[in-house]
Each structure stands twice: as structure tokens, then as C-alpha cells.
C-alpha positions as CSV (number, residue, x, y, z in Angstrom):
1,X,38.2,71.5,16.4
2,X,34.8,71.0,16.5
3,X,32.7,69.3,19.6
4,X,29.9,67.4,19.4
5,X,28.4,66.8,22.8
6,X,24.9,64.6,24.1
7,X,23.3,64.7,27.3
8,X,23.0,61.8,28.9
9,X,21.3,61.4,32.6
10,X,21.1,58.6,35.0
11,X,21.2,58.0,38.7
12,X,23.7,56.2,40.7
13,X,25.5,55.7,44.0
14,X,29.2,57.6,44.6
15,X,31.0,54.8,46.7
16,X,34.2,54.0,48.8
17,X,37.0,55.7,47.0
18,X,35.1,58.0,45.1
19,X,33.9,55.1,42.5
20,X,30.6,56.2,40.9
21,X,27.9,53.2,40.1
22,X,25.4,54.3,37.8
23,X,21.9,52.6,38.0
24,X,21.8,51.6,34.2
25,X,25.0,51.2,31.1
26,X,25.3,54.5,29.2
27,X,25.0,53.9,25.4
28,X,28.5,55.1,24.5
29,X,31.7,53.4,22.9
30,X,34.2,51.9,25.2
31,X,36.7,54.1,26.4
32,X,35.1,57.2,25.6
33,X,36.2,61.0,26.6
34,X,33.3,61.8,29.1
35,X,32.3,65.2,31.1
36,X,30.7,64.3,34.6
37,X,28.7,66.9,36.5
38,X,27.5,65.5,40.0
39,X,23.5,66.3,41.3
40,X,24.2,65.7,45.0
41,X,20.5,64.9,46.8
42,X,20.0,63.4,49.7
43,X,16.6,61.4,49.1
44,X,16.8,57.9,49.5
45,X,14.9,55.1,48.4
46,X,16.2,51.3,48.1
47,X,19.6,52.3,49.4
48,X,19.7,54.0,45.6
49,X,19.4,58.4,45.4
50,X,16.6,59.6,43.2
51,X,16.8,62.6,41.9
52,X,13.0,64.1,41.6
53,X,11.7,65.5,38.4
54,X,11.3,69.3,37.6
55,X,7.0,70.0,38.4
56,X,5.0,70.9,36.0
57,X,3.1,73.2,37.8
58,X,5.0,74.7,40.9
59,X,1.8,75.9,42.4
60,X,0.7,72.5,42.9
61,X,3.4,71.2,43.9
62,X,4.1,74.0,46.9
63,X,0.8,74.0,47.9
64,X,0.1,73.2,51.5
65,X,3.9,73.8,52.3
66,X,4.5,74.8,55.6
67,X,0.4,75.0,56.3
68,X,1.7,74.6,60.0
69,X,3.2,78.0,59.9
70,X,-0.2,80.0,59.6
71,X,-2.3,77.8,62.2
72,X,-4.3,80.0,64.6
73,X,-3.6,82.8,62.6
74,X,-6.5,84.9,60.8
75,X,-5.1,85.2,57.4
76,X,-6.7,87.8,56.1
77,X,-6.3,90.7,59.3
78,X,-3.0,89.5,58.6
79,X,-2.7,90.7,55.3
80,X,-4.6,94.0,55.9
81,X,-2.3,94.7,58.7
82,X,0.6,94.5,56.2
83,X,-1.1,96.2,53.5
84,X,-1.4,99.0,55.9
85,X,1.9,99.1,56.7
86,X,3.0,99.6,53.2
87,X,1.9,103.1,53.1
């Protein structure tokens, strides 16, 4: 038997008794076969989740992450303190 599968991805909302609501109509045939794998997040906007987009560039996008972290602390003794301490 040979399968044939396409990816198809949307949002939507899982709801009382474990109904899922997609956002928009999948372009499949009525009464289709269907494999469902759930993306669970827990950002919100409009009462709808969004699932965010893979970055481009994950440099960008984690820079200035935590910048609270290293406040008051001089950076770069910091690093030459642990450089010593490798050997």
C-alpha cells in the first residue's frame, strides 16, 4: 500500500470536550482519513493561540535576553576570571 501524505498547518482553539476549531477550512475532501499532531503554546492574542514562526536569524532574535541578569556586573573580569579557571 502506498501513502501519499501533505502537510497542512493552521491554528485553532482545542475547546470543551476536546473539539478542535481550526482558524481557517483545510482544502481536503469531506470525510477524509487525517493524522493530527497538537503544537500546545500558551501565547494568546484575540482569545485565538498563535503559534510564532521559526527566526531567521537566532542571534537576533535572543539578543538582549535576560540583559537583566548581567547588570552591575563587569563583563569582561568576568570572563577572565573563568578563563582562568579553565586551566
Amino acid at each position: 500500500m502506498k501513502l501519499i501524505a501533505k502537510a497542512i498547518e493552521t491554528t485553532g482553539i482545542v475547546e470543551t470536550q476536546r473539539r478542535l476549531l481550526l482558524d481557517e477550512s483545510l482544502p481536503v475532501a469531506d470525510k477524509s482519513c487525517v493524522r493530527v499532531i497538537v503544537l500546545v503554546t500558551k501565547e494568546m492574542k484575540n482569545d485565538k493561540t498563535t503559534v510564532s514562526p521559526e527566526p531567521v536569524d537566532y542571534v537576533n532574535q535572543l539578543a538582549g535576553l535576560h540583559k537583566e541578569v548581567w547588570q552591575g556586573i563587569d563583563t569582561d573580569a568576568y570572563l577572565k576570571q573563568e578563563r582562568e579557571a579553565w586551566g
